[in-house]
mmCIF file of the C-alpha atoms, coordinates in Angstrom:
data_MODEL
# 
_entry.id   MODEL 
# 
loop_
_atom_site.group_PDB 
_atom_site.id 
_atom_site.type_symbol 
_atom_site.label_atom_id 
_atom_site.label_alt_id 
_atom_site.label_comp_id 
_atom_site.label_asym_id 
_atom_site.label_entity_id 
_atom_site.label_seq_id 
_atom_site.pdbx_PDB_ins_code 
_atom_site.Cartn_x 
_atom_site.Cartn_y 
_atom_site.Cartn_z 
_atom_site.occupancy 
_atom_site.B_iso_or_equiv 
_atom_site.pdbx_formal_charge 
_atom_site.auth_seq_id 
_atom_site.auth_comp_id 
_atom_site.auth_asym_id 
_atom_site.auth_atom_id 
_atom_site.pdbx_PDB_model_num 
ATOM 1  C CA . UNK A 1 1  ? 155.793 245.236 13.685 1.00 0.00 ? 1  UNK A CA 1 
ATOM 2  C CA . UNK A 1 2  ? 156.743 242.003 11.951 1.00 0.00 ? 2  UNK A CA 1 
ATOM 3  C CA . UNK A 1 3  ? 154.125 239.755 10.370 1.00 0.00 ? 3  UNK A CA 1 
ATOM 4  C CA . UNK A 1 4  ? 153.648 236.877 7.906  1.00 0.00 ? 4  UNK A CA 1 
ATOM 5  C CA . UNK A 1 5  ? 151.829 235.200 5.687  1.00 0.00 ? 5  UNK A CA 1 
ATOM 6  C CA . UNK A 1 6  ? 151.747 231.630 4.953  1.00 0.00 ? 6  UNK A CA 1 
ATOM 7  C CA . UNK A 1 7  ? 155.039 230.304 5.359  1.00 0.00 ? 7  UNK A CA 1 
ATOM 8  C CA . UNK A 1 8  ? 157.026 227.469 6.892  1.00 0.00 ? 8  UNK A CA 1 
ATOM 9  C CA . UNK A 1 9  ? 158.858 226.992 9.710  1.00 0.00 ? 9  UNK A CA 1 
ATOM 10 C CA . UNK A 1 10 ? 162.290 228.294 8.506  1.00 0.00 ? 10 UNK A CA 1 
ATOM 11 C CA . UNK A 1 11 ? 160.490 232.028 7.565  1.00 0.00 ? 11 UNK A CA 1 
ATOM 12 C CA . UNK A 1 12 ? 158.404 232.008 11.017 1.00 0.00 ? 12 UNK A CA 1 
ATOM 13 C CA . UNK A 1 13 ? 162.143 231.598 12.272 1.00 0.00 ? 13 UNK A CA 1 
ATOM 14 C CA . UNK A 1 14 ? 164.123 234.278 10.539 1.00 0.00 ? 14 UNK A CA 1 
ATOM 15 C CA . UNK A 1 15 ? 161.059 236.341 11.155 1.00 0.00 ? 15 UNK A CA 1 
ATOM 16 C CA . UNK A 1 16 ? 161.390 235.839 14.881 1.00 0.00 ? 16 UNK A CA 1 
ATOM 17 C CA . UNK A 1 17 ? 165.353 236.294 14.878 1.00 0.00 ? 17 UNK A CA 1 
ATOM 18 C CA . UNK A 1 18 ? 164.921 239.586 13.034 1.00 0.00 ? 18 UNK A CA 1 
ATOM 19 C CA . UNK A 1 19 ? 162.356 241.002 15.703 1.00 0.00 ? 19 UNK A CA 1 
ATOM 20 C CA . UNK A 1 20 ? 164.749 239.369 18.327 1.00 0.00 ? 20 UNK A CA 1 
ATOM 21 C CA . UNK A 1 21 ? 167.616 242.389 16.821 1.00 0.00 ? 21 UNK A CA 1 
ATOM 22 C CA . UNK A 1 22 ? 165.707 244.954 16.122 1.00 0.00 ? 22 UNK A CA 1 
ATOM 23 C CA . UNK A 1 23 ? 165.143 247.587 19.087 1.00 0.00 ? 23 UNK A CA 1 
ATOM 24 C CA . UNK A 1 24 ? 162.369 249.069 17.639 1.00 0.00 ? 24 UNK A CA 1 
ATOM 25 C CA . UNK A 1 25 ? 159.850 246.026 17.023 1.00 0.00 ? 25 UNK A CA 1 
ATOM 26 C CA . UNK A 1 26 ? 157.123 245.908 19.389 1.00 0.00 ? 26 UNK A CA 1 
ATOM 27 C CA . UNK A 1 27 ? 154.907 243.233 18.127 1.00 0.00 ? 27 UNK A CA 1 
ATOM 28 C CA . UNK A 1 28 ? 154.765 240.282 15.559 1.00 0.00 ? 28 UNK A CA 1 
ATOM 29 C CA . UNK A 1 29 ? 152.150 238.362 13.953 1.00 0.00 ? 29 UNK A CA 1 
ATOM 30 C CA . UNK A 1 30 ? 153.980 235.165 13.416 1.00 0.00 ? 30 UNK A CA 1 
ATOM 31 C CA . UNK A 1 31 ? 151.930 232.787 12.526 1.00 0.00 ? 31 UNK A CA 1 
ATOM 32 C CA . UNK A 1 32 ? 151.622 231.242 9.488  1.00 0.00 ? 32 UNK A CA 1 
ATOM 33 C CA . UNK A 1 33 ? 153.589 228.138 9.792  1.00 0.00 ? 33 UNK A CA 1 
ATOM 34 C CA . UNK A 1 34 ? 150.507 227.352 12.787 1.00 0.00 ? 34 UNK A CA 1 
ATOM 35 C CA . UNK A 1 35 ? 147.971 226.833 9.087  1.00 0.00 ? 35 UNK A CA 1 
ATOM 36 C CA . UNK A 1 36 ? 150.525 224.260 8.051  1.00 0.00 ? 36 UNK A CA 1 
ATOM 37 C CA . UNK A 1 37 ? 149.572 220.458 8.572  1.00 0.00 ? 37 UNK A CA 1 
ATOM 38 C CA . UNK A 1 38 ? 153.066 219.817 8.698  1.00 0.00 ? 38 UNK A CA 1 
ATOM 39 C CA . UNK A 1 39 ? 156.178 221.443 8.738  1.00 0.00 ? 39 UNK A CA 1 
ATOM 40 C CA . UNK A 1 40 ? 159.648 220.176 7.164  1.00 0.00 ? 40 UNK A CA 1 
ATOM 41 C CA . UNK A 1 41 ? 162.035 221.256 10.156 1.00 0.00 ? 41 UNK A CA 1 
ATOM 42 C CA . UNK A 1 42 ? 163.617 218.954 12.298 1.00 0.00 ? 42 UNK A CA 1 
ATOM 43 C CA . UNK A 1 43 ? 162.794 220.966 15.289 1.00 0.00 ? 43 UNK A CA 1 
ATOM 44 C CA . UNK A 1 44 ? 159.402 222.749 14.823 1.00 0.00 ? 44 UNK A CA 1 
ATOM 45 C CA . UNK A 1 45 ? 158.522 226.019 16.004 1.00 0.00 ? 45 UNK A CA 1 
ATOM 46 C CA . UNK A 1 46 ? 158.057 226.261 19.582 1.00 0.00 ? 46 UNK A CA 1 
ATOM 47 C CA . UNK A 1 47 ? 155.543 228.496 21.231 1.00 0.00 ? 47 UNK A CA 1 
ATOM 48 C CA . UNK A 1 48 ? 155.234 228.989 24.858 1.00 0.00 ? 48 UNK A CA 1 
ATOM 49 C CA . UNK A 1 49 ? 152.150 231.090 25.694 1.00 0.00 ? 49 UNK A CA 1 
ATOM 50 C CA . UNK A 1 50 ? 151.982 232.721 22.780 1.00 0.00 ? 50 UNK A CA 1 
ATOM 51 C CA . UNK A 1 51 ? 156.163 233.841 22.458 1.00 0.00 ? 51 UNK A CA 1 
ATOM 52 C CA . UNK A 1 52 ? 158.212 232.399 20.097 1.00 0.00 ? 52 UNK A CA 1 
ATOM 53 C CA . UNK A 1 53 ? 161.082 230.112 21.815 1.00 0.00 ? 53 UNK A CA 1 
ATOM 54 C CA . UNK A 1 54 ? 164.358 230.831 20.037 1.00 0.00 ? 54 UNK A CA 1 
ATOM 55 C CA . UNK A 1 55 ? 166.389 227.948 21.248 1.00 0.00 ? 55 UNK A CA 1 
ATOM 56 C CA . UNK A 1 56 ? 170.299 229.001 20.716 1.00 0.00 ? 56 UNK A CA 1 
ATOM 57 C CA . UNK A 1 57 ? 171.141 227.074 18.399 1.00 0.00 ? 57 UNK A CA 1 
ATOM 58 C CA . UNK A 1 58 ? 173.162 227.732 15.220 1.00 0.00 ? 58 UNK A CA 1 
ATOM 59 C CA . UNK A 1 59 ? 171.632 229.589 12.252 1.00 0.00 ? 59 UNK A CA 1 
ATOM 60 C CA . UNK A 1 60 ? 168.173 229.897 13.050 1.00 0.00 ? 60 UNK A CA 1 
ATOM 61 C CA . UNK A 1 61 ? 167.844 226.988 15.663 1.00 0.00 ? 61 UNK A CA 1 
ATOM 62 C CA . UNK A 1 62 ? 166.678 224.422 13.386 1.00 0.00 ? 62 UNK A CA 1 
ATOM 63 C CA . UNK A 1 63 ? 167.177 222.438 9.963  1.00 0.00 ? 63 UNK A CA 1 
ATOM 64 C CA . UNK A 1 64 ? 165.411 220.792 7.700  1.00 0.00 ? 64 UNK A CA 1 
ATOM 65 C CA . UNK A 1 65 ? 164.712 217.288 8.013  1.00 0.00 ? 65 UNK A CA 1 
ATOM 66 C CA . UNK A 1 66 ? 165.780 215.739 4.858  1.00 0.00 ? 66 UNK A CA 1 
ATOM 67 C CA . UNK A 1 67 ? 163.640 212.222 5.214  1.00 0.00 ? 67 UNK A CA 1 
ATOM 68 C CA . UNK A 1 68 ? 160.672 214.065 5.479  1.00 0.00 ? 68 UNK A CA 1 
ATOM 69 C CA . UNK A 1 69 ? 161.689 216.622 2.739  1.00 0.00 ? 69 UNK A CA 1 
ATOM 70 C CA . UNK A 1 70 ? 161.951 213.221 0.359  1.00 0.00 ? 70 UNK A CA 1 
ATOM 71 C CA . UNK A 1 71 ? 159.125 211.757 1.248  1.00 0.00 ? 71 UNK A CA 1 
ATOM 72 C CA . UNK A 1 72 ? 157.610 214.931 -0.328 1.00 0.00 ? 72 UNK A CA 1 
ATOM 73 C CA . UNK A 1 73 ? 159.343 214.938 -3.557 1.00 0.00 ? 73 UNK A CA 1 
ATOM 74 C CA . UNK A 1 74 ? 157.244 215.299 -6.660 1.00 0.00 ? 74 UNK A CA 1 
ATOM 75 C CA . UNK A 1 75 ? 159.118 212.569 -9.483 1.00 0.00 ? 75 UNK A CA 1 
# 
C-alpha cells in the first residue's frame, strides 16, 4: 500500500509511478494534492473514476508551471 499526506501534485505523481513498478502494491491512498486549492503543475493530476491517469510523458508526466510558481513568490 502507498499513501500520502498533504502534498502537491509532483509527490501524488512519483507516488503513483512507484505503485505503477512495484508488483506487490495493491492499493494507494493518493490523495492529498485533491485538499490543495491549487496546484503548481502545468498538467494537474488526472483522475478517472477514482485511478490515477499516468499520461506517458517524460519524468513523471508533468512540470511545473513557472508563471504560476512566480506569482507565488514570497519577496
Amino acid at each position: 500500500m502507498i499513501g500520502s499526506m498533504i502534498e502537491s501534485g509532483i509527490g501524488t505523481l512519483f507516488g503513483a509511478h512507484i505503485a505503477a513498478t512495484l508488483p506487490n502494491v495493491f492499493s494507494t491512498e493518493l490523495c492529498g494534492t485533491l485538499l490543495l486549492a491549487q496546484d503548481l503543475l502545468a498538467d494537474p493530476v488526472r483522475i478517472d473514476n477514482g485511478a490515477i491517469v499516468l499520461n506517458g510523458k517524460p519524468g513523471l508526466g508533468s512540470e511545473i508551471d513557472l508563471d504560476l510558481l512566480e506569482r507565488h513568490r514570497v519577496r
